[in-house]
C-alpha positions in Angstrom: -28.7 -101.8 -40.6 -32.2 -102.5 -42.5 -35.2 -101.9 -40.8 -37.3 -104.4 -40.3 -40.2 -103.4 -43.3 -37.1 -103.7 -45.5 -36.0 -107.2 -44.0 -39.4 -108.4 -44.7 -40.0 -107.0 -48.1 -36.6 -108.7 -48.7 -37.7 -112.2 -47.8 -40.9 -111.7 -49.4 -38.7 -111.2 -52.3 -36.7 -114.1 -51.6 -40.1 -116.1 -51.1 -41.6 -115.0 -54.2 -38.9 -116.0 -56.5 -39.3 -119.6 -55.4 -43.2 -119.9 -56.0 -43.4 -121.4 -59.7 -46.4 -122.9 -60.5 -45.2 -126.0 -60.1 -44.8 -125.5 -56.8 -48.3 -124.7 -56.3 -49.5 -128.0 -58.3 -47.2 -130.7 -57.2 -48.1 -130.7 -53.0 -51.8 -131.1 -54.1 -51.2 -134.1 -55.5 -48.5 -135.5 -53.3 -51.7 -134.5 -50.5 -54.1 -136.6 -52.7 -51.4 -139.1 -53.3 -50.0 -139.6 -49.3 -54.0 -139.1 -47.9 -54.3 -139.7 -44.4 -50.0 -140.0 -44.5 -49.9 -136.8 -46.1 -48.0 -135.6 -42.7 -45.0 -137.9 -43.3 -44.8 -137.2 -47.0 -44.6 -133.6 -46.6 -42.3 -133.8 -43.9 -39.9 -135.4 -46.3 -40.8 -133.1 -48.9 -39.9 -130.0 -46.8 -36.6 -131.8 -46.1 -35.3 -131.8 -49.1 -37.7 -129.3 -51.2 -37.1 -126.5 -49.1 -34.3 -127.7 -47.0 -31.4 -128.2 -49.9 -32.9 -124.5 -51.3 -33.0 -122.6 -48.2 -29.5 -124.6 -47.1 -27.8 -123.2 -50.5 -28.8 -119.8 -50.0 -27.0 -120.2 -46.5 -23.4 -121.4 -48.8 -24.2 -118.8 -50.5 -24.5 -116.3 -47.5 -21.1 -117.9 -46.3 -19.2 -117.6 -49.4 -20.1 -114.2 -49.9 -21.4 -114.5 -52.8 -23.0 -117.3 -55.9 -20.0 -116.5 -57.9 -17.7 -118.1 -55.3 -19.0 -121.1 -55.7 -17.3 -122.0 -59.0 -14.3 -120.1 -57.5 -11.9 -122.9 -57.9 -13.0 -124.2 -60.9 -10.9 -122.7 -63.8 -12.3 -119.8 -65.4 -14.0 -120.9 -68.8 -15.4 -124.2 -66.9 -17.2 -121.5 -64.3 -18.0 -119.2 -66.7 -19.6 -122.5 -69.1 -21.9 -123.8 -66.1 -23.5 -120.0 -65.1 -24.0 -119.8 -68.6 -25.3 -123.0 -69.1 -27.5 -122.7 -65.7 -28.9 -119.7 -66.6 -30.0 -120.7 -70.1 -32.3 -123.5 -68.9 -33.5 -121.5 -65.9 -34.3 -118.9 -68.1 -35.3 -118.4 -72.0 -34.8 -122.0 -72.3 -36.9 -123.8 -69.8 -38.8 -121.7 -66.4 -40.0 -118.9 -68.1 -41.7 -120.5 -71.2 -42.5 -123.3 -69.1 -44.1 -120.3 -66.5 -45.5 -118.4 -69.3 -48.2 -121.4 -70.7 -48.7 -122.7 -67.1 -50.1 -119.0 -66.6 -52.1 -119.1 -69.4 -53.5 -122.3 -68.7 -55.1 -121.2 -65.2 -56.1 -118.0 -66.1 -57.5 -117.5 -70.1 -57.1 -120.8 -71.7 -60.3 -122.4 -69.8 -62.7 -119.3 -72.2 -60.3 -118.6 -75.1 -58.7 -121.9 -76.0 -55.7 -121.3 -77.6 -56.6 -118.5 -79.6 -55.0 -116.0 -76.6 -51.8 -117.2 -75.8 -50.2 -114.8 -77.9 -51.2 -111.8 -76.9 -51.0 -113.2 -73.8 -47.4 -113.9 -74.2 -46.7 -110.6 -75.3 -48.4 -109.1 -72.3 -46.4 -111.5 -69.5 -43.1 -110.4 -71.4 -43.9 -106.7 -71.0 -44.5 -107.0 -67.6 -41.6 -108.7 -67.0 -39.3 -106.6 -68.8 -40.5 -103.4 -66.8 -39.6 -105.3 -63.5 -36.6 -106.5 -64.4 -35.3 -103.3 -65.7 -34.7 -102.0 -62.4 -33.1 -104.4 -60.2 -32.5 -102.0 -57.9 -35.8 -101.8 -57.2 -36.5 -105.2 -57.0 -37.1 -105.6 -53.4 -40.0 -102.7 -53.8 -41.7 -104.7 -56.7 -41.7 -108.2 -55.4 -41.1 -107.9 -51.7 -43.8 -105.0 -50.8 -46.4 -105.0 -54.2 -46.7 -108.5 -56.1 -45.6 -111.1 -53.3 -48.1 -109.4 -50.5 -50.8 -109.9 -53.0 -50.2 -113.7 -54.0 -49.5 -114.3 -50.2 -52.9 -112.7 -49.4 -54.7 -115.0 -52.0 -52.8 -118.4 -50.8 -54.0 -117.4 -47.4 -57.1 -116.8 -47.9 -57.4 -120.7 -49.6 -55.2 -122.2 -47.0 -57.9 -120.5 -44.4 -60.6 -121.8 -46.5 -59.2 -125.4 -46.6 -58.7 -125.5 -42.8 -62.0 -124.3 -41.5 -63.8 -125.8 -44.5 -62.4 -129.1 -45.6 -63.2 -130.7 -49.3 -63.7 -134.5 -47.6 -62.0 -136.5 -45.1 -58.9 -137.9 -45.4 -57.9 -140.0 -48.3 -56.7 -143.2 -48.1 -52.6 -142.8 -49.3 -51.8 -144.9 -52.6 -48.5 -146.0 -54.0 -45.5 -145.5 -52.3 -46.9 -143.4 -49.6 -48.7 -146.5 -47.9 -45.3 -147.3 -46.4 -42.6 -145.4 -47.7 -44.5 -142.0 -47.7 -41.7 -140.3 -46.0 -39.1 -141.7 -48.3 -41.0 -141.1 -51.6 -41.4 -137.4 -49.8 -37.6 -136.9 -49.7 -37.4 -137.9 -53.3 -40.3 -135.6 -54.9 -38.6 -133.0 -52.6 -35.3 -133.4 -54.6 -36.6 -133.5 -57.9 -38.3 -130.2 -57.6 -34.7 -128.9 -58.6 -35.0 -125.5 -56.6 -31.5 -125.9 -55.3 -30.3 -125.2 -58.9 -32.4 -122.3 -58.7 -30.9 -121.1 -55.5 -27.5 -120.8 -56.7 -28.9 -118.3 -59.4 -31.4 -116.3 -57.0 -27.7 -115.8 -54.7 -27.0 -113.0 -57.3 -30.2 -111.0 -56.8 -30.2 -111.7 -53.1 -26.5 -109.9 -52.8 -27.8 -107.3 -55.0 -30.5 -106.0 -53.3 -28.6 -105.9 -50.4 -26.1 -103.9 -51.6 -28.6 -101.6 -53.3 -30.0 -100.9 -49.8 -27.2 -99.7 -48.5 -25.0 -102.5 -46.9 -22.0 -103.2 -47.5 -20.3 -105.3 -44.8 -19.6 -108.7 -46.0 -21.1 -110.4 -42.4 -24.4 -108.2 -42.7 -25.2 -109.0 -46.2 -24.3 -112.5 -45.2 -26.5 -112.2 -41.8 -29.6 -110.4 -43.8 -29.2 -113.5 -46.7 -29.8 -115.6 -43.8 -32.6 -114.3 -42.5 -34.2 -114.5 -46.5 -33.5 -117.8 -46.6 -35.2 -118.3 -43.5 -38.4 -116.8 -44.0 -38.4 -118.1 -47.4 -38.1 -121.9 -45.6 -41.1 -120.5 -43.4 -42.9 -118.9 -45.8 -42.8 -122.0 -48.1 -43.6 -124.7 -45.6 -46.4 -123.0 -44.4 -47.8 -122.9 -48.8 -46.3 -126.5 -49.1 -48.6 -128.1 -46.3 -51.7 -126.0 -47.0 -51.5 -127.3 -50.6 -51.0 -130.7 -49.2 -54.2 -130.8 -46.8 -56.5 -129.8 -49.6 -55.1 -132.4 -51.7 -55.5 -135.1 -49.3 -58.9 -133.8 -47.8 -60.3 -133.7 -51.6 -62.4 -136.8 -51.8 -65.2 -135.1 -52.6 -64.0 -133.0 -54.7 -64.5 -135.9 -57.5 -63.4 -139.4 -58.2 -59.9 -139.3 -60.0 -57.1 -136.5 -60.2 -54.5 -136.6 -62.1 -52.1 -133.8 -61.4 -52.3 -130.8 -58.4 -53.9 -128.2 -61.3 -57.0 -130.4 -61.1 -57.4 -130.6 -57.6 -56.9 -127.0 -57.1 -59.6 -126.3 -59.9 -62.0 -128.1 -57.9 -61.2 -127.1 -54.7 -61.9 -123.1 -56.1 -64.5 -123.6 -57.8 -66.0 -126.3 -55.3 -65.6 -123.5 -52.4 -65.5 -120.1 -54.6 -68.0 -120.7 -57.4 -66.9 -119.0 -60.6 -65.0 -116.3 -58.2 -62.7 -119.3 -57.6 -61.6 -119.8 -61.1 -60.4 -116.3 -61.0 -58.7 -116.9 -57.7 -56.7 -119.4 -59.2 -56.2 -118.0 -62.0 -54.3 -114.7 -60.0 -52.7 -117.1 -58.0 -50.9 -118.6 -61.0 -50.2 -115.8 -62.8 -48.5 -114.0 -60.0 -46.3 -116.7 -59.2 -45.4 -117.3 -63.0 -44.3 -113.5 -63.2 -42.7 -113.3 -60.2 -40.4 -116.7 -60.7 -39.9 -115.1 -64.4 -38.6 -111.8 -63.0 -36.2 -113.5 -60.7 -34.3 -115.6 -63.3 -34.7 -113.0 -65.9 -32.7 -110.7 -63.3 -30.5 -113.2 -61.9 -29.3 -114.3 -65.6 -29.3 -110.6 -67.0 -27.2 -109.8 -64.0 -24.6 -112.2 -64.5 -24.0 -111.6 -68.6 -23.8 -107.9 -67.5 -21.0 -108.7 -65.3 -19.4 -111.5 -67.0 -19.4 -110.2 -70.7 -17.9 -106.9 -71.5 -19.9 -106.5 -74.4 -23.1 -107.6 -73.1 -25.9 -104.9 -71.1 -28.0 -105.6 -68.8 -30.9 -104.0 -70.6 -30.2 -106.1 -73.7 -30.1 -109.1 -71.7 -33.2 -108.5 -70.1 -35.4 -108.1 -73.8 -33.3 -111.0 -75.3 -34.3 -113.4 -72.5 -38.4 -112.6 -72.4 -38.2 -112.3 -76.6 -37.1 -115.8 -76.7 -38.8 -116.8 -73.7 -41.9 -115.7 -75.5 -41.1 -117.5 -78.8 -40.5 -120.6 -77.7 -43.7 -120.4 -75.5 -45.3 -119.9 -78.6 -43.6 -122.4 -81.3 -41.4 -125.1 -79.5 -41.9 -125.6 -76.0 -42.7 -128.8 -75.8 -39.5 -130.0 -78.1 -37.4 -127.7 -76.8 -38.0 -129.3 -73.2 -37.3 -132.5 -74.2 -33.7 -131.0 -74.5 -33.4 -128.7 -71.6 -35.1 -131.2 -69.6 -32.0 -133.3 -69.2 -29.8 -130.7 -68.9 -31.4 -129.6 -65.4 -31.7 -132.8 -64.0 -28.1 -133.1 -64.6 -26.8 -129.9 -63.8 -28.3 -130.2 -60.3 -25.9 -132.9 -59.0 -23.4 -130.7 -60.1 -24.5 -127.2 -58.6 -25.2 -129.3 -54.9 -21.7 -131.0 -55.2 -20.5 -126.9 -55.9 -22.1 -126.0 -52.8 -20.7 -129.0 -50.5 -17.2 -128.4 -51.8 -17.7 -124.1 -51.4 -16.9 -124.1 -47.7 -13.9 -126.4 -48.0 -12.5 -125.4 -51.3 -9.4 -124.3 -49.8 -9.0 -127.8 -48.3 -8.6 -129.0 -51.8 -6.9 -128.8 -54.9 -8.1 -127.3 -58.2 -7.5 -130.9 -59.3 -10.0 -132.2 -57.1 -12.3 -129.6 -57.8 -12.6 -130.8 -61.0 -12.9 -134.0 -60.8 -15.8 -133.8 -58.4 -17.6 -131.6 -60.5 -17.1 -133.9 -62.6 -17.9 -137.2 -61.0 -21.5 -135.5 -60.4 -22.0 -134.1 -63.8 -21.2 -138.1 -64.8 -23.5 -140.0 -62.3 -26.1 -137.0 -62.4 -26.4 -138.0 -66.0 -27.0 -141.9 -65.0 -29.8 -140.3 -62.9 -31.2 -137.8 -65.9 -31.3 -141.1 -67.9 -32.9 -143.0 -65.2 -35.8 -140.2 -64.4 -36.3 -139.8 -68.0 -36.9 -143.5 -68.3 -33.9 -144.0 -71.1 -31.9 -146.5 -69.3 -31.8 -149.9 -71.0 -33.8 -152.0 -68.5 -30.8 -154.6 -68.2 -28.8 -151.6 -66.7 -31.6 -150.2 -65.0 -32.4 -153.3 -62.7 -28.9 -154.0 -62.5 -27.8 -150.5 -61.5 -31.2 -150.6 -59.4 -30.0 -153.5 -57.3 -26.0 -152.5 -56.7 -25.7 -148.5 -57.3 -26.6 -147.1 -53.7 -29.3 -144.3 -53.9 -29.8 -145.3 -57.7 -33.8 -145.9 -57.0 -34.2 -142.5 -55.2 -32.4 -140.9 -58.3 -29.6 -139.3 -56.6 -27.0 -142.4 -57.2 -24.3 -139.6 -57.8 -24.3 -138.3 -53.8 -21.7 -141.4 -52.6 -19.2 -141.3 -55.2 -19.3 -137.4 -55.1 -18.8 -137.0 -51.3 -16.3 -140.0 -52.0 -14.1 -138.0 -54.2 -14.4 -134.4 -51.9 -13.7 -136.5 -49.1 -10.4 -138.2 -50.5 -9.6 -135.0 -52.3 -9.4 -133.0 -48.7 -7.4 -136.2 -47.3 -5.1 -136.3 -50.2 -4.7 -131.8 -49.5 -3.7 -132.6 -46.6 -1.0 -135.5 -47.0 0.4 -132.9 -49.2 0.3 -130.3 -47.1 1.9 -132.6 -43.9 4.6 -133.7 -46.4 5.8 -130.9 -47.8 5.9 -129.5 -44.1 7.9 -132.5 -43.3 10.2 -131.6 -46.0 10.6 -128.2 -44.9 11.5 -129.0 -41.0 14.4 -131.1 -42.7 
């Protein structure tokens, strides 16, 4: 049994691996964005932004394990989706991405450009010497870097509340009527239940490393994780939202949440702000790049005979660090698409996990699949590819297609005739056994 300063280091943990940087810019602007609806909008955020996470890492706990998931699915079709899922949350798209987001909160505001490599180079360091000891994990992030970054978020959320930017603003767009609806939609394209399914390795593994091995308590303490996480996050979520829409004062136009964030530091913190910010952004960049640098590490080491953990762990911040450096912004114009449409396919995984012996390997496939096919349709559509013939056509007669999720019907469709269809089998070859 864990005691409860190891529970709590544990979702801490859990907590930390979540917090990108884009999810410390995007409620600020949804907040600026929603104004005095910023309630409704956040609500369906929260819904579907920390709801389908904090709901994957429960599969997870259920199925004992993220590698169940593709457990029907045969072997080099699994094996081809964890690899491909932890290429674009790793080298190829989170931690670059994390890496220049960093930099640009922290050094690039006094040294331009001029820094980033040596700034690079120390992130990757850093990174390496956490990740190098999973085992240890929970120490790092749950009871040294996330405490610290909480501390900081608090200490703004606190600030926000008691000292507000401005009243209200007035919401814009598609918050004046549909706030909760556009809500549900920015929720989902945040894409952190992709990023669940990967975090369900390091979540098992540092309950195991503490001791437990009971398949129900390492279930049990997973679901306590994800529930502080859910907690943890909401409570981030809607501070970030209330100094976005409370930041009319703040100045005249925004254009993303790393604006009003600026201003609101600097507006309540002077210079000291910048460097508030700055912390803030950096800790969350390194501790999101620790978690898929040891979720990804961990499953080459255990997938590939020939592959060690170490290795993986220096390959994956090396060419993190170069494409950082020489082709991010190319490179995620390719990855890009690839998560958009790989998250169809990793929620359909989850759905079907519970039931998957309720259907055939058959079926399996096919779902997987019929997501991977309409979550492309989607990656088209929020890329703003599609022909605009098809797009108002499919706009007007694919259910969901405007909310960007136009693969959930014919996916629940397919599991839905595929455990019928089990069944029929199963009552007719029963039948033909009676006779």
């Amino acid at each position: 049994m864990l005691s409860a300063r190891n529970i709590a280091a544990l979702g801490f943990m859990t907590f930390a691996m979540y917090l990108g940087a884009g999810n410390l810019i995007f409620p600020p602007f949804l907040g600026y964005q929603a104004g005095e609806n910023f309630l409704s909008g956040m609500s369906g955020f929260l819904l579907t932004g920390v709801g389908l996470p904090a709901i994957a890492l429960v599969i997870v706990a259920i199925v004992n394990g993220s590698d169940k998931l593709t457990a029907a699915l045969p072997k080099p079709l699994a094996t081809s989706f964890w690899v491909m899922v932890f290429i674009v949350i790793g080298p190829a798209f989170v931690i670059p991405r994390a890496i220049t987001v960093a930099y640009q909160f922290s050094f690039a505001p006094t040294f331009g450009d001029m820094a980033l490599m040596p700034f690079t180079i120390a992130f990757c360091i850093i990174t390496i010497l956490f990740a190098l000891y999973p085992g240890k994990l929970i120490d790092n992030l749950g009871k040294i870097l996330t405490p610290a970054l909480m501390a900081i978020l608090v200490v703004m959320s606190v600030t926000a509340l008691v000292y507000p930017a401005g009243e209200l603003t007035s919401a814009t767009g598609p918050y004046v009527d549909g706030a909760f609806a556009e809500g549900l939609t920015q929720g989902y394209m945040t894409m952190d239940a992709l990023g669940s399914i990967g975090f369900g390795w390091i979540i098992f593994r540092a309950i195991r490393s503490m001791g437990v091995d009971c398949p129900k308590a390492t279930a049990k303490y997973t679901l306590i994780a994800a529930l502080m996480y859910a907690i943890a996050m909401t409570f981030v979520y809607v501070s970030l939202s209330y100094i976005g829409s409370t930041s009319s004062y703040l100045g005249s136009e925004f254009s993303n949440g790393g604006d009003i964030l600026t201003a609101f530091t600097f507006n309540h913190f002077g210079a000291f702000g910048s460097l508030l910010l700055g912390a803030v952004m950096v800790l969350a960049c390194l501790t999101t790049a620790i978690g898929v640098t040891t979720a990804g590490s961990e499953f080459y080491d255990s997938t590939f005979s020939k592959v060690n953990y170490k290795g993986c762990v220096i390959t994956t911040m090396v060419l993190a660090g170069l494409i950082a450096n020489v082709g991010l912004e190319q490179l995620l114009a390719i990855t890009l698409p690839a998560v958009v449409a790989l998250h169809p396919v990793a929620i359909a995984l989850m759905i079907m996990a519970p039931i998957r012996n309720k259907m055939s390997q058959m079926m399996v496939v096919i779902t997987t699949c019929t997501a991977l096919t309409f979550g492309c349709i989607d990656t088209l559509h929020i890329l703003d590819y599609m022909p605009e013939v098809t797009n108002q056509w499919l706009n007007n007669n694919m259910p969901l297609y405007k909310y960007f999720a136009s693969w959930i019907v014919p996916t629940i469709m397919i599991v839905i005739l595929g455990v019928l269809t089990y069944r029929a089998k199963r009552h007719v070859a029963f039948e033909h056994s009676t006779t």
